[in-house]
C-alpha positions in Angstrom: -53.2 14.6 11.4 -54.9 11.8 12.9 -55.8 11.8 16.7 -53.4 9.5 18.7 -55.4 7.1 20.0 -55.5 6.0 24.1 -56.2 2.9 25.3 -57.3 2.5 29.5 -56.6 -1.0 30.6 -58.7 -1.7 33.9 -57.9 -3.8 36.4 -55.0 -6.1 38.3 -55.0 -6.6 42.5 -53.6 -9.9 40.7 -50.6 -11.2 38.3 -52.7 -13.7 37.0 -55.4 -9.8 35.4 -52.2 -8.0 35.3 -50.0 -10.0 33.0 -52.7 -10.7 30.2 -53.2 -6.8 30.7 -49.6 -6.3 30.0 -49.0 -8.7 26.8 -51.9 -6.9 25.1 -50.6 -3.6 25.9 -47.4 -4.0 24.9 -48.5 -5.1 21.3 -50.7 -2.4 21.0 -47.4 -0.5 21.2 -45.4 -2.3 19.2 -48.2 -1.6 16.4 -49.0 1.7 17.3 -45.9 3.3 18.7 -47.7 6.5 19.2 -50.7 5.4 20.8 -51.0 6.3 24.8 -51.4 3.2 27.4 -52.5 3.7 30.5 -53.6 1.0 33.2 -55.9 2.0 35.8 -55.9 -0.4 38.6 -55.5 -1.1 42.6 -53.6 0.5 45.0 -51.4 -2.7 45.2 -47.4 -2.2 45.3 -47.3 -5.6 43.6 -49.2 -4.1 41.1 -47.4 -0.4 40.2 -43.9 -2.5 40.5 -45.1 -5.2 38.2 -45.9 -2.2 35.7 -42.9 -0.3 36.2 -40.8 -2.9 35.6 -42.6 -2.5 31.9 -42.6 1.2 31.5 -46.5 1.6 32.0 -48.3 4.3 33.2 -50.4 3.6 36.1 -53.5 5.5 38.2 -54.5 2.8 41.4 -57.6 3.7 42.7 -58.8 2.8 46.2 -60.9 -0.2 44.9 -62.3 -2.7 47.3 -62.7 -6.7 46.8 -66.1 -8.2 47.3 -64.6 -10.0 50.1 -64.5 -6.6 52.2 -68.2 -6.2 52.4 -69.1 -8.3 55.2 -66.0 -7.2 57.2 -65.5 -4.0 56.5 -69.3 -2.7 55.0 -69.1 1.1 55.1 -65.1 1.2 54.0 -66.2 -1.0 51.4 -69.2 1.0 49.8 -67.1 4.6 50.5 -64.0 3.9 49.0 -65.5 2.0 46.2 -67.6 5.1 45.4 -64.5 7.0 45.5 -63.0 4.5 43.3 -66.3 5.0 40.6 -66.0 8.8 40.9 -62.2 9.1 40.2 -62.8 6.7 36.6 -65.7 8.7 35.7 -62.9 11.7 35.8 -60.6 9.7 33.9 -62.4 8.8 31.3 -63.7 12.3 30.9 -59.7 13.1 31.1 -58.0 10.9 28.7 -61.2 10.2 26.1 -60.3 6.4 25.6 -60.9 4.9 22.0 -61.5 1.9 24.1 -61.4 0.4 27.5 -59.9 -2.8 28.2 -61.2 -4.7 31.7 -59.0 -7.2 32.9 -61.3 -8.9 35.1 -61.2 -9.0 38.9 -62.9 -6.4 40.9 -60.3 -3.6 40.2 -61.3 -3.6 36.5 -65.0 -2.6 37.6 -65.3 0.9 38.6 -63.4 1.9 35.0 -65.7 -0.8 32.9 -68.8 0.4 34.4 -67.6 4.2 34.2 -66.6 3.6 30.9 -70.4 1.7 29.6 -72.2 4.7 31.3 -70.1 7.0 29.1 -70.6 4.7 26.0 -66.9 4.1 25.7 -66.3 1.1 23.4 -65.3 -2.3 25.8 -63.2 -5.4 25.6 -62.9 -7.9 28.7 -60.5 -10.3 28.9 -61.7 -13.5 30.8 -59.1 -16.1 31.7 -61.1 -18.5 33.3 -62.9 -21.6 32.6 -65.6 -19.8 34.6 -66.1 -16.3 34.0 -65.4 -14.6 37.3 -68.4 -12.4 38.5 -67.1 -9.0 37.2 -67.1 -10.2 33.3 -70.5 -12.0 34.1 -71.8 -8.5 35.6 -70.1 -6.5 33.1 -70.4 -8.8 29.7 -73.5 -6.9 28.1 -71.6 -4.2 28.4 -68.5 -5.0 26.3 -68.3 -5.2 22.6 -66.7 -8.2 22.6 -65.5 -10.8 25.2 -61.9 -12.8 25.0 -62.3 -15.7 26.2 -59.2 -18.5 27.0 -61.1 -21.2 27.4 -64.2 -22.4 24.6 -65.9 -23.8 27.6 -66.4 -20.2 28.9 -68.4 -19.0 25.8 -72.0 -20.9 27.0 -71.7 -19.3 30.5 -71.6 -15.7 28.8 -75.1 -15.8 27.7 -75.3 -12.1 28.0 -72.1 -11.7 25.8 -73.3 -9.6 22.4 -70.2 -11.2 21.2 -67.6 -13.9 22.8 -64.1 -14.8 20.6 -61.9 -17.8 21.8 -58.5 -16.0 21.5 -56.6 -17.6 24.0 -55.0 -15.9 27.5 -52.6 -13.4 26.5 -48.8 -14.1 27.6 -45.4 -11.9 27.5 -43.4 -11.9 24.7 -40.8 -13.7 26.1 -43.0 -16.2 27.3 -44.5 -16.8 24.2 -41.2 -17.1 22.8 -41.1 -20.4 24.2 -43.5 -22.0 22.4 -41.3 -21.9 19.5 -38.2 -23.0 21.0 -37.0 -26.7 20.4 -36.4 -27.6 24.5 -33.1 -29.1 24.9 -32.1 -31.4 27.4 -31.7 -30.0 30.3 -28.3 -30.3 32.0 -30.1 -31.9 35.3 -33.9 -32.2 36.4 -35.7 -29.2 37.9 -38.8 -29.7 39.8 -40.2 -25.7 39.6 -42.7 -25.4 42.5 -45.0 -22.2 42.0 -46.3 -21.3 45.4 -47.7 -17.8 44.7 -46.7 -14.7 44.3 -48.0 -13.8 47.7 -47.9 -16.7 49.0 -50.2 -20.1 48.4 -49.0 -21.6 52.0 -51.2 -24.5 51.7 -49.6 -25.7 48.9 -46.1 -24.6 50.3 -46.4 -26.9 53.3 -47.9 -29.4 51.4 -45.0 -29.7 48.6 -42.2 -29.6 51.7 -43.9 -32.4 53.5 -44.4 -34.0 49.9 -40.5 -33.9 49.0 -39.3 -35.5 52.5 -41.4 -38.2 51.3 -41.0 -38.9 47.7 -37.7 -40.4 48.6 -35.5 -41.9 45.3 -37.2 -40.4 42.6 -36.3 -37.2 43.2 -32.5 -38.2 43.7 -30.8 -36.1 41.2 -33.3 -33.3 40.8 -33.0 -29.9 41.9 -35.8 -28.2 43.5 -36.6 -24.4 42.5 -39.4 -22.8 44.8 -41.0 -19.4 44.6 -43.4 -19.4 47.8 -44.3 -15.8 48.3 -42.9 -13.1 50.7 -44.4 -15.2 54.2 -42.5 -18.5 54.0 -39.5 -18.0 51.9 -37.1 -18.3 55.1 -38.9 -21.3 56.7 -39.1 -23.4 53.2 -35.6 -22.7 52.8 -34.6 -23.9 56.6 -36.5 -27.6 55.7 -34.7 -28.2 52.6 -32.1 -27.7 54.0 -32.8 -29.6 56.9 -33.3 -32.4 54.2 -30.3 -32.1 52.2 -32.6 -31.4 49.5 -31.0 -29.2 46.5 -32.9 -26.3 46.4 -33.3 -22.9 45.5 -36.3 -21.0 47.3 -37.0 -17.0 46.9 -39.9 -15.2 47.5 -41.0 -14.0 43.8 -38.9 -14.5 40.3 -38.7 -11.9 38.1 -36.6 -14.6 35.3 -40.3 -16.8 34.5 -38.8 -17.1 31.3 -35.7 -18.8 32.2 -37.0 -20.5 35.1 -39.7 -22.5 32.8 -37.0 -22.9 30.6 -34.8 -25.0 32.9 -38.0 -26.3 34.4 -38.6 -30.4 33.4 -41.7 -30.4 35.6 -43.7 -27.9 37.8 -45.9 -27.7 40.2 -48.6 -24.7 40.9 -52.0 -23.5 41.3 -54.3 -23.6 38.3 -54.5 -19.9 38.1 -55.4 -19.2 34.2 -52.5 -17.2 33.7 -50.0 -19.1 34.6 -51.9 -22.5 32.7 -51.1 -20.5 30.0 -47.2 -20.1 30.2 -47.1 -23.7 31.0 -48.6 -24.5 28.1 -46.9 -22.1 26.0 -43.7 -24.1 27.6 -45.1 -27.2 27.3 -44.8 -28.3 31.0 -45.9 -31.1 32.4 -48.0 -30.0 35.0 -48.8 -31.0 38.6 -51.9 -28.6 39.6 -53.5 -28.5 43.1 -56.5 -25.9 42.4 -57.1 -23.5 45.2 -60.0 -24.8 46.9 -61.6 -21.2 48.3 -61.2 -19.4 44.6 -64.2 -18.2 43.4 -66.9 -20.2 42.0 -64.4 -23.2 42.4 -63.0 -21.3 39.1 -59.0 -23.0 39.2 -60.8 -26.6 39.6 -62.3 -25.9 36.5 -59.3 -25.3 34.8 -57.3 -27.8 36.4 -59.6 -30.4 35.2 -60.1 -28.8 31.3 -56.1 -30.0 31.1 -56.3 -32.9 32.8 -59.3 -34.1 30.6 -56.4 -33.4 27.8 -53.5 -35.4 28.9 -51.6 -32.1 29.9 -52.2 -32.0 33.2 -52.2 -34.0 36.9 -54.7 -32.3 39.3 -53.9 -33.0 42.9 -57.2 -32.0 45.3 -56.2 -30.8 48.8 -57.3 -32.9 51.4 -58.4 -32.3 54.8 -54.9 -31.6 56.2 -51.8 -30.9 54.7 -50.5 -34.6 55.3 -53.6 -35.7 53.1 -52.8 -33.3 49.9 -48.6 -34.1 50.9 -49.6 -37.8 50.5 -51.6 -37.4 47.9 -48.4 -35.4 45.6 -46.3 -37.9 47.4 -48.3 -40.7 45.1 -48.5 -38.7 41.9 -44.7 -37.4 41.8 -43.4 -41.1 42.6 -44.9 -41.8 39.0 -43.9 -38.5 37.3 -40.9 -38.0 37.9 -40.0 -41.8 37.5 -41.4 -42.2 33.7 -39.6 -39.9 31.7 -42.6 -41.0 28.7 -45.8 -40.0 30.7 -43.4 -36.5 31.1 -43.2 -36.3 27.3 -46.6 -37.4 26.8 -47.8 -34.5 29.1 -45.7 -31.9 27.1 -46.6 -32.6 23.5 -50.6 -32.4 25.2 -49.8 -28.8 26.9 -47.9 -27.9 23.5 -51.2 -28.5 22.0 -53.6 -26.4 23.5 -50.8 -23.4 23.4 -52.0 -20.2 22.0 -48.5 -18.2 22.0 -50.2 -15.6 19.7 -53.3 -14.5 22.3 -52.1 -11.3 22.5 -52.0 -10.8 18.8 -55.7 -12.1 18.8 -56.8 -10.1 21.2 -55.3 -6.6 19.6 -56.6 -7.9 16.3 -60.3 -7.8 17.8 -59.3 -3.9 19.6 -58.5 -2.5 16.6 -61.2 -4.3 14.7 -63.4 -1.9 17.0 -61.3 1.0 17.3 -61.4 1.0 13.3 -65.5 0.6 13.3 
């Protein structure tokens, strides 16, 4: 009887590592039912609710960003030891056929643990720019995925780099095959983090008070994150703006389905649902992300037609003027709109997951 095989998924702190994560997992499953999935992340409850919600086994370990080494030096270098000691016992425990990193710095202690115990390894990068773990880790891994072509020539230490695309859910991926019909009214869908982007909240509230009679007849739908749910709420309402504000939805697939336009981050992750939706897309990068990574990305779509990229300005009334301008045209011209969807259709890859479990078992198989 063959061995059942197990697959260690590494990483998350973030939706935007967790999701990808999760798509891949769950067709691993779906083609090998008996196969063991475990993801081995951060000690996050965003993160072991996320993967509940799915059914997946999780181990957090006390992993520590990079950001924590200046403040906190000595927690930082303990706990991340800890964090390396604990994946060098599980992969001694669960003998993985392969290890999947997510990216991110909780991914690392389990890649590392897992190249110093010559466990096969597969990284997932979503970025434009590969973050600094995948750069670190790259001559490690068997094979990188990248979502981006761009990224390939900044992986020069990459034995092998394959454009698959950034893994969605299924029932985002759905999407990309549905025929969108229209929609009863307009929905503007503002994405302001899961935790909370509240830069780009403010900016959007100040930014709707001001757009004025383009946006008559639209409804507003706003996730802001757990901080400033209650206060965006109070100013549309303040405004007699239609509006619908909660902290996180766990509906994406509906809400981009009622969505006519959105605006977000350009965190790779979610550039890919849009695209699998074929949103048109109003992206304000975050301007402290790593390596300027979400700029990057923001400006691979716009260079494609898919995409409006809004850079913060000095103050928030600088980036809310600066929406204010771009979402008089948008939501005015009903053709740019179209013109922006068929571009995000375009560079769609609804069937990432399925690439990137090809290229697994490609090297589980070996």
């Amino acid at each position: 009887m063959a061995t059942k095989r197990t697959y260690l998924f590494a990483g998350g702190g973030t939706g935007g590592h967790l999701f990808p994560g999760i798509a891949v997992a769950l067709e691993l499953l779906r083609r090998e039912p008996d196969c063991r999935v475990m993801f081995i992340g951060s000690e996050k409850d965003l993160e072991s609710s996320i993967l509940a919600r799915y059914q997946l086994e999780h181990r957090p370990l006390p992993v520590e960003s990079l950001s924590a080494l200046k403040r906190r030096p000595l927690r930082f270098v303990f706990r991340n030891w800890r964090a390396w000691r604990a994946a060098k016992g599980l992969i001694r425990e669960t003998s993985p056929t392969i290890v999947i990193g997510l990216g991110g710095y909780a991914s690392a202690p389990v890649v590392w643990a897992a190249a110093r115990a010559s466990v096969p390894i597969v990284l997932l990068e979503q970025n434009v720019i590969p973050g600094r773990t995948t750069r670190w880790l790259a001559s490690s891994a068997a094979v990188v995925c990248t979502s981006f072509a761009e990224a390939t020539d900044r992986l020069p230490t990459a034995k092998r780099v394959e454009v698959t695309g950034n893994p969605v859910r299924q029932e985002i991926s759905r999407l990309a095959q549905e025929v969108r019909q229209p929609a009863p009214r307009m929905e503007l869908l503002v994405l302001g983090g899961s935790q909370g982007a509240d830069s780009l909240n403010e900016a959007v509230m100040e930014a709707v008070g001001q757009v004025g009679k383009p946006l008559v007849g639209w409804r507003i739908v706003h996730q802001t994150g757990p901080r400033l749910a209650d206060s965006v709420r109070l100013a549309y309402q303040q405004q007699s703006v239609d509006a619908e504000v909660r902290p996180f939805f766990d509906d994406m697939a509906a809400r981009y389905r009622a969505a006519s336009v959105v605006i977000s981050r350009a965190g790779a992750t979610t550039i890919a649902e849009l695209t699998c939706c074929g949103l048109p897309m109003v992206l304000v990068p975050y301007q402290h992300a790593a390596d300027d990574h979400q700029r990057a990305n923001a400006n691979s779509l716009q260079t494609r037609g898919a995409a409006i990229v809004i850079e913060h300005g000095t103050t928030t009334e600088d980036t809310a003027q600066r929406l204010t301008a771009q979402l008089h045209e948008l939501l005015a011209d009903e053709s740019l709109r179209q013109r922006m969807s068929d571009a995000a259709k375009q560079l769609s890859i609804p069937d990432a997951a399925s690439r990137v479990v090809d290229q697994i078992q490609a090297l589980a198989n070996c």
